[in-house]
C-alpha positions as CSV (number, residue, x, y, z in Angstrom):
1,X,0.0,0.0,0.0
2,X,3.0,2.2,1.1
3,X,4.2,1.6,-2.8
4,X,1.4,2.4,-4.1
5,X,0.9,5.8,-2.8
6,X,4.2,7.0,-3.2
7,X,3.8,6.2,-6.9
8,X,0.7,8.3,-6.8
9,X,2.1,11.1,-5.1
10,X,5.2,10.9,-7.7
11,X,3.0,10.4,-10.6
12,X,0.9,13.7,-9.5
13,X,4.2,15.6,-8.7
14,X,5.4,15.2,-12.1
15,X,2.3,15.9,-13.8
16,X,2.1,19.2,-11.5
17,X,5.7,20.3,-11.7
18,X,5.6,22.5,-15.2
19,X,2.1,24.1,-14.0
20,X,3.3,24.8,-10.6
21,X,6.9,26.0,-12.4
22,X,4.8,28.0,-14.5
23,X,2.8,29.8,-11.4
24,X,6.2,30.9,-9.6
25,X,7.4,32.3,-12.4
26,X,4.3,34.4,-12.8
27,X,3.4,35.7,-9.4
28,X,5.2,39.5,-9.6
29,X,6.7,41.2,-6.9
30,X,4.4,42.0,-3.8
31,X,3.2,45.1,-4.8
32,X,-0.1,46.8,-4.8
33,X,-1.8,46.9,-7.7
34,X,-3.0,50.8,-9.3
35,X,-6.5,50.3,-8.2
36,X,-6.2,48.2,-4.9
37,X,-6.9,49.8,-1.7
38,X,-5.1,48.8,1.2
39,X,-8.2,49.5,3.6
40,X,-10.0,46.5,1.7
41,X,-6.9,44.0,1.5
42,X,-6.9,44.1,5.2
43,X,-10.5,43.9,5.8
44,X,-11.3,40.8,3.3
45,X,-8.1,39.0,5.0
46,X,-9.6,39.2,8.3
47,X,-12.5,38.1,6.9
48,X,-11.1,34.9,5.3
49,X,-9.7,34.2,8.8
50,X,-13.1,34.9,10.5
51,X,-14.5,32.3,7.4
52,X,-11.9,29.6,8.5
53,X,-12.4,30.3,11.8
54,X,-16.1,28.7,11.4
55,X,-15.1,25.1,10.5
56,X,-13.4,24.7,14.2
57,X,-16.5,26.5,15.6
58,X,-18.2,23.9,13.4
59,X,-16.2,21.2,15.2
60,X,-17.2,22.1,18.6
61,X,-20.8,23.0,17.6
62,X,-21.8,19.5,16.6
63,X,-19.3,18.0,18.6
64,X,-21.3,18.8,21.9
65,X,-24.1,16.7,20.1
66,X,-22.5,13.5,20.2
67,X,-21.4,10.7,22.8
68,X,-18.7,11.1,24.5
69,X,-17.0,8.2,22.7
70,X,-17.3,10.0,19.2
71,X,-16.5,13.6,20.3
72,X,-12.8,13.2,18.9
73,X,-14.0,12.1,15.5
74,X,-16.7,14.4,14.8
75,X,-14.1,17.0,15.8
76,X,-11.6,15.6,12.9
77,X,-13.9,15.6,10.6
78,X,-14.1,19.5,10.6
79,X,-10.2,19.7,11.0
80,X,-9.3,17.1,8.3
81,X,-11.4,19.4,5.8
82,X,-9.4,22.3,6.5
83,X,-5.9,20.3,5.7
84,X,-7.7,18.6,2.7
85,X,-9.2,21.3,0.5
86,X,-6.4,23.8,2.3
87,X,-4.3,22.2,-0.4
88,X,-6.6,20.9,-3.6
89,X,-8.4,24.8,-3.7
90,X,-4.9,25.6,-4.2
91,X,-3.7,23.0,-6.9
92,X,-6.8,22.6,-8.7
93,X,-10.4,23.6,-6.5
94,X,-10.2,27.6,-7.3
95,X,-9.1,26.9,-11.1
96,X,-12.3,24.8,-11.5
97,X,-14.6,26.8,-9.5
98,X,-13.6,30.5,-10.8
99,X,-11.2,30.0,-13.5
100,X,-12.7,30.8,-17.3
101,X,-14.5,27.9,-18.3
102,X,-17.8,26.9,-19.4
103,X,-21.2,27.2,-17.9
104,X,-21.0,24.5,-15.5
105,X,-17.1,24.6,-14.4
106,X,-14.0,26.4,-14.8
107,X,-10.9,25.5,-17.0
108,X,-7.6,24.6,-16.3
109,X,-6.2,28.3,-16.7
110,X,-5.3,28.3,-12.6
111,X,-4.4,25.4,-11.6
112,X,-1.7,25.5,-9.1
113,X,-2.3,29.1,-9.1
114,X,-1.0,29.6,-12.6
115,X,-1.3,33.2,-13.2
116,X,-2.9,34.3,-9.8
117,X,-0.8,36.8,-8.1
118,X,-1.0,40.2,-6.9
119,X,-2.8,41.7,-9.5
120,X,-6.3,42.3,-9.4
121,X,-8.8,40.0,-11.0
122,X,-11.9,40.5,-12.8
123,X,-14.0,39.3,-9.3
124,X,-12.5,41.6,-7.2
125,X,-10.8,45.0,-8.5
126,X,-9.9,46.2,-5.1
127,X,-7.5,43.5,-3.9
128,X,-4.9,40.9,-5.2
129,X,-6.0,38.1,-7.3
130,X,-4.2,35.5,-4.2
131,X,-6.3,37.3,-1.7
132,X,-9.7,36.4,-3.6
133,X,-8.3,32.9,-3.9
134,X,-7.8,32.1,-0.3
135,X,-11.1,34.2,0.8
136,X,-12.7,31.9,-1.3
137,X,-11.0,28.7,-0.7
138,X,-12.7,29.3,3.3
139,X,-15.9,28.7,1.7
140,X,-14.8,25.3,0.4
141,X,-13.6,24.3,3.2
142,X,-16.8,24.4,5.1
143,X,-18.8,23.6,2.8
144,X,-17.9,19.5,3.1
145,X,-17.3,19.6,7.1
146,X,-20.9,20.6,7.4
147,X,-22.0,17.6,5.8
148,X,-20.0,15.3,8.5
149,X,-23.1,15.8,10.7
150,X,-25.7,13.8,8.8
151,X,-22.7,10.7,8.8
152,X,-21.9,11.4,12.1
153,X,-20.8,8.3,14.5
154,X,-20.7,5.8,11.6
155,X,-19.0,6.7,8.8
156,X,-15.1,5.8,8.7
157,X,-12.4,8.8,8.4
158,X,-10.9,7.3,5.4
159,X,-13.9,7.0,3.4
160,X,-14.7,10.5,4.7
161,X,-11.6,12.1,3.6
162,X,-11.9,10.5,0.5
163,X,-15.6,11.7,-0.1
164,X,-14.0,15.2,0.8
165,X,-11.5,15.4,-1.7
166,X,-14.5,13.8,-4.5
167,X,-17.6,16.2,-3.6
168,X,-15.1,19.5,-3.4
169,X,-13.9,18.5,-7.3
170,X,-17.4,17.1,-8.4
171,X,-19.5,19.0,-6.1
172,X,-18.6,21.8,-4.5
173,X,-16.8,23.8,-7.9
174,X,-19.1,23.1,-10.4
175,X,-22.1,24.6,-8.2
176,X,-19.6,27.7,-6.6
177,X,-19.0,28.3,-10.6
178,X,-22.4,28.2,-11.9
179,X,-23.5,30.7,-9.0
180,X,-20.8,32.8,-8.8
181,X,-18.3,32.2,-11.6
182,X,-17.9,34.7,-15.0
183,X,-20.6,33.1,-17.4
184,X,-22.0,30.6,-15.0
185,X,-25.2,29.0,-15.8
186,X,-27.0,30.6,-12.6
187,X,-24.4,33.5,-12.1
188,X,-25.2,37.5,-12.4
189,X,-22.5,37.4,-14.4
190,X,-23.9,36.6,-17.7
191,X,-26.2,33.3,-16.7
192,X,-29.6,33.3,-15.6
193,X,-29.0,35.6,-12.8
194,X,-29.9,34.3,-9.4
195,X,-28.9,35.9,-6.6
196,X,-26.6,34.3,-3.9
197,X,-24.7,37.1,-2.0
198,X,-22.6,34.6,0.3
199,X,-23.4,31.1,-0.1
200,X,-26.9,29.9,0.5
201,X,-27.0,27.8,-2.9
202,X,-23.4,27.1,-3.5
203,X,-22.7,26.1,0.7
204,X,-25.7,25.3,2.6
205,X,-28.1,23.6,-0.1
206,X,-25.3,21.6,-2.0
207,X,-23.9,20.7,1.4
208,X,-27.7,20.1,3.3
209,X,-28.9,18.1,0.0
210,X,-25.3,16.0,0.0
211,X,-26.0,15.2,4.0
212,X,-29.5,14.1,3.3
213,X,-28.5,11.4,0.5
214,X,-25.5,10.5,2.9
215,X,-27.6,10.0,6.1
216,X,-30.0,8.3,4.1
217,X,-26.9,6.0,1.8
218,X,-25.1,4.9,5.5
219,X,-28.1,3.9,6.8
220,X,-29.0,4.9,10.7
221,X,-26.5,4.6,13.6
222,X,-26.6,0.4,15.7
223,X,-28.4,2.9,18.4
224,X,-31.1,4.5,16.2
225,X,-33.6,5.9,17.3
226,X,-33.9,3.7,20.5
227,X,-30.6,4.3,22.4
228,X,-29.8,7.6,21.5
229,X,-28.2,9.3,24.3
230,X,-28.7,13.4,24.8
231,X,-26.0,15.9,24.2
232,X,-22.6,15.6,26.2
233,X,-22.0,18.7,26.3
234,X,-24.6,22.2,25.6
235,X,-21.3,24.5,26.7
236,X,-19.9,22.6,23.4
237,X,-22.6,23.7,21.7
238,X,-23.2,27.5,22.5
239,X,-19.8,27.9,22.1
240,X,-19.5,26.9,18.7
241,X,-22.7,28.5,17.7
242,X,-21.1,31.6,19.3
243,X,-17.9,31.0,17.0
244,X,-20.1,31.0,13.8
245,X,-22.2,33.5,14.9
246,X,-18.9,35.5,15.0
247,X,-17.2,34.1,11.8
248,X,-20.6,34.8,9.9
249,X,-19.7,38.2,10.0
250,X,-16.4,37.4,7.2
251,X,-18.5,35.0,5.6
252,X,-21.5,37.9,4.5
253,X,-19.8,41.2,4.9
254,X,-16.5,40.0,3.4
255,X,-18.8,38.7,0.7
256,X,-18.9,42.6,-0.6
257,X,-15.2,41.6,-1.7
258,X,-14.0,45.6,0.0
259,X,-14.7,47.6,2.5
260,X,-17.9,49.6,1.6
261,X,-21.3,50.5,2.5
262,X,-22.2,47.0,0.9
263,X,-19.9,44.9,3.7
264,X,-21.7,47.0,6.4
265,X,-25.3,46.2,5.4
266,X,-24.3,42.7,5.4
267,X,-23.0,42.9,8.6
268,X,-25.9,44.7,10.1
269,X,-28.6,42.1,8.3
270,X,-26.3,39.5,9.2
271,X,-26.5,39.8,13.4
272,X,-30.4,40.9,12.7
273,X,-31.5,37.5,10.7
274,X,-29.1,35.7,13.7
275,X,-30.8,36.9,16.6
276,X,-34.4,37.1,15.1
277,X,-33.9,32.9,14.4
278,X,-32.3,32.8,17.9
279,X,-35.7,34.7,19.5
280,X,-37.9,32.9,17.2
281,X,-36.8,29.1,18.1
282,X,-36.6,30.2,21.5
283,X,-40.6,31.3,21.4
284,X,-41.8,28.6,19.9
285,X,-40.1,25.8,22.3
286,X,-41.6,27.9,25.2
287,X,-44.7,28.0,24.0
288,X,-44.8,24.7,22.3
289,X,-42.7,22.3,25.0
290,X,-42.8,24.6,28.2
291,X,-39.1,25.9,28.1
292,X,-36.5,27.2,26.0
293,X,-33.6,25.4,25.6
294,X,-29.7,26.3,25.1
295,X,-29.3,24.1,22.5
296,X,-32.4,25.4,20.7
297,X,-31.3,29.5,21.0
298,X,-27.7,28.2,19.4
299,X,-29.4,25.9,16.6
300,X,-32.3,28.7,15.8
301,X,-29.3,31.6,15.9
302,X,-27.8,29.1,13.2
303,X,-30.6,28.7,11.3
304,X,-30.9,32.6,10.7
305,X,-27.8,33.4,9.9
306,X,-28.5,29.8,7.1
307,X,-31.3,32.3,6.0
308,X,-29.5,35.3,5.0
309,X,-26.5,34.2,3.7
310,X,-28.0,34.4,0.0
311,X,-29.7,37.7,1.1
312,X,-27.5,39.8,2.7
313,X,-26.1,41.9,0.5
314,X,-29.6,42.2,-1.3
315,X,-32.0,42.9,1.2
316,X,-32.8,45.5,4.1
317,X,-32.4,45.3,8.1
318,X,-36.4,45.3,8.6
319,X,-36.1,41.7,5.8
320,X,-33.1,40.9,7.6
321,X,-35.6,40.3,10.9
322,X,-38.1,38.2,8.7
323,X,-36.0,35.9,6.9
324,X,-34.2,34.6,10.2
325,X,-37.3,34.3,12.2
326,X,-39.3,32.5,8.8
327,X,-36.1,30.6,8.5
328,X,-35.9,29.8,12.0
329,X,-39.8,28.6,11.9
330,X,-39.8,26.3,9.0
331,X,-36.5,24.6,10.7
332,X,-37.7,24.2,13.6
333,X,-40.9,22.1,11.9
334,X,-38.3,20.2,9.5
335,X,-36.3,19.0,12.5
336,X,-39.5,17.7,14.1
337,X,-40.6,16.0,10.8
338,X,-37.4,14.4,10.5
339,X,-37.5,13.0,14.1
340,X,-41.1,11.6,13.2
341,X,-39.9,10.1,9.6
342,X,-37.1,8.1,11.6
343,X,-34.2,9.5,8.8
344,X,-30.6,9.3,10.9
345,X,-29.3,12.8,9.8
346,X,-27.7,12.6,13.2
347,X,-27.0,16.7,13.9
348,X,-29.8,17.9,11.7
349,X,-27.6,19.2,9.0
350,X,-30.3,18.8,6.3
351,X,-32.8,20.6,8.2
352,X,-30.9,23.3,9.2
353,X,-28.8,24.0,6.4
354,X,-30.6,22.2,3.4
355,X,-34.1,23.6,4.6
356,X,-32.3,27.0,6.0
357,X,-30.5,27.5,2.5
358,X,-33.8,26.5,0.7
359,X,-36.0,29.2,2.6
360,X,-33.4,31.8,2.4
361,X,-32.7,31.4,-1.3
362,X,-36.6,31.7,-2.2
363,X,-37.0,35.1,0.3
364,X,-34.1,36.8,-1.4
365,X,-36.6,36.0,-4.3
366,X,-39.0,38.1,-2.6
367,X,-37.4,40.5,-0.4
368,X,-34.2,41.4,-2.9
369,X,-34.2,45.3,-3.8
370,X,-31.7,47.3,-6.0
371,X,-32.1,50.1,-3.8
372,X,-29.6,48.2,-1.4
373,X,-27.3,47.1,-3.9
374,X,-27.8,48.6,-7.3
375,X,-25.8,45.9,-9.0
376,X,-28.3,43.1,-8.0
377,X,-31.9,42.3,-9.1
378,X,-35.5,43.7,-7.9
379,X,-37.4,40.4,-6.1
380,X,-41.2,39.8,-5.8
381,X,-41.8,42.6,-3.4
382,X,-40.1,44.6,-5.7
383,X,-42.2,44.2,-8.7
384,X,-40.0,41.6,-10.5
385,X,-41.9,37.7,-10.5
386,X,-39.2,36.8,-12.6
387,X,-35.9,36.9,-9.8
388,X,-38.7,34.3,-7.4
389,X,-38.7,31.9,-10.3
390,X,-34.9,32.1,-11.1
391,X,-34.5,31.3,-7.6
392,X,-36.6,28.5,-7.4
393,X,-34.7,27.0,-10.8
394,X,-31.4,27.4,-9.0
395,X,-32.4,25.6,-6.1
396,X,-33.5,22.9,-8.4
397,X,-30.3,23.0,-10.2
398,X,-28.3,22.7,-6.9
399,X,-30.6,19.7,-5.6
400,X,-30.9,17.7,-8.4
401,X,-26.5,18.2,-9.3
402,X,-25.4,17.8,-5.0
403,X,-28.2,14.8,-4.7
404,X,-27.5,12.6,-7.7
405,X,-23.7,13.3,-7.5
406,X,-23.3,12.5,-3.8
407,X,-24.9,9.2,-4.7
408,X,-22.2,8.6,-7.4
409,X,-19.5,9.1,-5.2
410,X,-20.8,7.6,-2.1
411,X,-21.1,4.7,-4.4
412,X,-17.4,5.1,-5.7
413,X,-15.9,5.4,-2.4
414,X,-18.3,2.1,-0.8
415,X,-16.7,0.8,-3.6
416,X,-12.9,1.2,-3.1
417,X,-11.9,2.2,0.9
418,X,-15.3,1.5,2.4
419,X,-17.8,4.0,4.2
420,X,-18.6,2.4,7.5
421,X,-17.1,1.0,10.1
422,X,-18.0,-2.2,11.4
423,X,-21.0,-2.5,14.0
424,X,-18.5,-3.4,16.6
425,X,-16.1,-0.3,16.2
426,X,-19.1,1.6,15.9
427,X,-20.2,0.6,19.4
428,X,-17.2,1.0,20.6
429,X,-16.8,4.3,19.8
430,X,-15.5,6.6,17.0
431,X,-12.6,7.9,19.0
432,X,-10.9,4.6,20.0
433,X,-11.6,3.0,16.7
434,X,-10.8,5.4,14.4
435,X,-7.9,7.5,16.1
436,X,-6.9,5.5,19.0
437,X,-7.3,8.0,21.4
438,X,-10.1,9.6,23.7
439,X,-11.3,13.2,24.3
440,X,-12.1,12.4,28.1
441,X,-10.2,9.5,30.8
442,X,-12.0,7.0,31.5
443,X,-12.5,8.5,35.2
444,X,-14.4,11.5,33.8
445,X,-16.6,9.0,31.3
446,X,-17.6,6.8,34.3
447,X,-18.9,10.3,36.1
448,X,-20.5,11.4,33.4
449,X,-22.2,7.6,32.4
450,X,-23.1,7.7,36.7
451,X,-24.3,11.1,36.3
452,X,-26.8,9.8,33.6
453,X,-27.8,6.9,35.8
């Protein structure tokens, strides 16, 4: 096996060396471009840390779901993602996502960053082309990591990392070039014209959609839905929530790609959406199951801030308040209906994010205005049907591509290094099995197992 890799990793090294040759020698000297404006180079790299920043608070957010035995795992799975597309976004990811292409994907202009240096590019005047590049390779990374919680306590890391590495080529670029990409089929930029200011199509419904068919591929958990145990940690839980909640901020405002009145509405609609999906999951558990919960202000504070991604750079504050809390409502109902229907999405990613993105993506259909940002597209509210209908045929588009491809390469990779673990390591826990190591001693497991008792 050891043989074999190495002649993979040779055989990909040679076939690399001349286009990574090629990008040295054409990245200029570090200096600023004519146009570029120092005020917005700093702002969109603090964003793309803020971005990255969400994948750990991704970690812990759905790692205070699980069992103590799987904590460890579900944490890797968020962390593996960020080594994994850290390097393919740069050797091939962002040339097949961004680079000139075709309606449905990029070409082979950038790969290995061939040509992408410090000058600007046509996505981003204001800034070097290598800062757009890493801002944007954020977005991949947590794009896959969010679907580790439909698979979560059951599906193997190698088959996982695997699956990564397939649904970021086969998945993730096509849809981010469609939506967002110079002549995309769905872009602004001569396609159809949907809107999607930050992600909702190209992250939450390609990666909800691709956790649904997953949940539903692996089949449920040995302990489904009989001997499910609650979370093991809520402090987990809020404090992840709290990390995205704060990294949410890069992942809309820096979507404005500079500092300008644009990034500030999207921060403003951003925290509004959050804590109007926060106040509304919190109301309806109250008046609905008696109390609110912790774990129900952190997952309805997620779902809002799933709700305006698409919409934030379209849409005002006072739309800002109704997406989140309409968001927030029709997730809260789609995480009951999936409890009743039995499907093993284990940390509700479909719901939240699938739903979330869905809901989001038809009310900046409705909601969208020019008089926030000239260079989009009137919605329903606005006296333009049409943008509602585009929206609905790129959600479509994004279900039909992320469902039916997830299937192939869940297939590929059942087929080659497996999915699942066996029922035995599975019982035995993630951690142990998986990494050979646990998050807690067995001292402060027994406590926690007596607690329970």
């Amino acid at each position: 096996m050891l043989k074999k890799i190495t002649l993979i990793v040779a055989i990909t090294l040679l076939f690399l060396n001349g286009t990574i040759d090629n990008a040295f020698a054409q990245i200029p000297s570090p200096s600023f471009p004519s146009n570029a404006n120092s005020g917005s180079i700093a702002f969109i790299l603090i964003c793309s840390a803020l971005v990255l920043l969400m994948t750990p608070g991704l970690a812990f957010f759905y790692g205070g779901f699980v069992r103590t035995r799987n904590v460890l795992n579900t944490l890797m799975m968020s962390f593996v993602a960020m080594a994994i597309i850290g390097v393919t976004w740069v050797l091939w990811g962002y040339s097949f996502a961004f680079a000139p292409g075709n309606a449905f994907i990029g070409g082979f202009e950038w790969l290995g960053l061939n040509d992408v240096g410090f000058q600007p590019s046509e996505y981003a005047p204001q800034i070097p082309h290598l800062a757009f590049m890493a801002y944007q390779g954020m977005f991949a990374i947590i794009a896959p990591a969010l679907i580790s919680g439909a698979i979560a306590e059951r599906m193997s890391f190698t088959g996982y990392s695997v699956f990564v590495v397939l649904w970021s080529f086969f998945i993730y670029s096509p849809i981010a070039h469609m939506v967002w990409g110079i002549g995309g089929l769905l872009s602004l930029s001569g396609g159809w014209g949907a809107l999607d200011f930050a992600g909702g199509t190209v992250v939450h419904i390609s990666s909800g959609v691709s956790a649904f068919v997953a949940a539903m591929y692996l089949k449920p958990r040995k302990t489904f839905p009989d001997k499910l145990s609650p979370p093991h940690n809520v402090p987990f839980i809020l404090l992840g929530a709290g990390l995205l909640w704060f990294g949410w901020f890069g992942f809309n405002a820096g979507s404005a790609l500079e500092a300008n009145n644009l990034a500030v509405i999207a921060f403003v609609n951003t925290n509004t959406s959050a804590a109007a999906g926060a106040l509304t999951w919190l109301i309806l558990e109250r008046v609905l199951r008696g109390k609110s919960t912790a774990v129900g202000a952190a997952t309805g504070g997620v779902a809002g801030l799933v709700g305006i991604t698409p919409a934030a750079g379209f849409v005002s504050p006072i739309a800002a308040i109704l997406i989140g809390s309409i968001t927030a409502f029709v997730c809260f109902y789609a995480v009951s209906l999936k409890h009743k229907i039995q499907i093993d999405d284990a940390l509700d990613t479909f719901p939240i994010h699938g739903v979330g993105g869905t809901v989001g993506a038809i009310l900046t259909g409705i909601f969208a205005s020019r008089a926030v940002n000239p260079a989009g597209r009137n919605g329903l509210l606005f006296g333009n049907p049409d943008e509602l209908l585009l929206e609905l045929a790129a959600i479509v588009v994004t279900y039909f591509l992320a469902g039916f491809g997830t299937w192939i390469i869940l297939k590929v990779v059942e087929s080659t290094v497996g999915l699942r673990v066996h029922e035995n390591a599975e019982l035995q826990g993630m951690d142990i099995s998986e990494h050979g190591e646990e998050a807690y001693n067995a001292e402060y497991t027994d406590k926690i197992n007596l607690g329970r008792k």
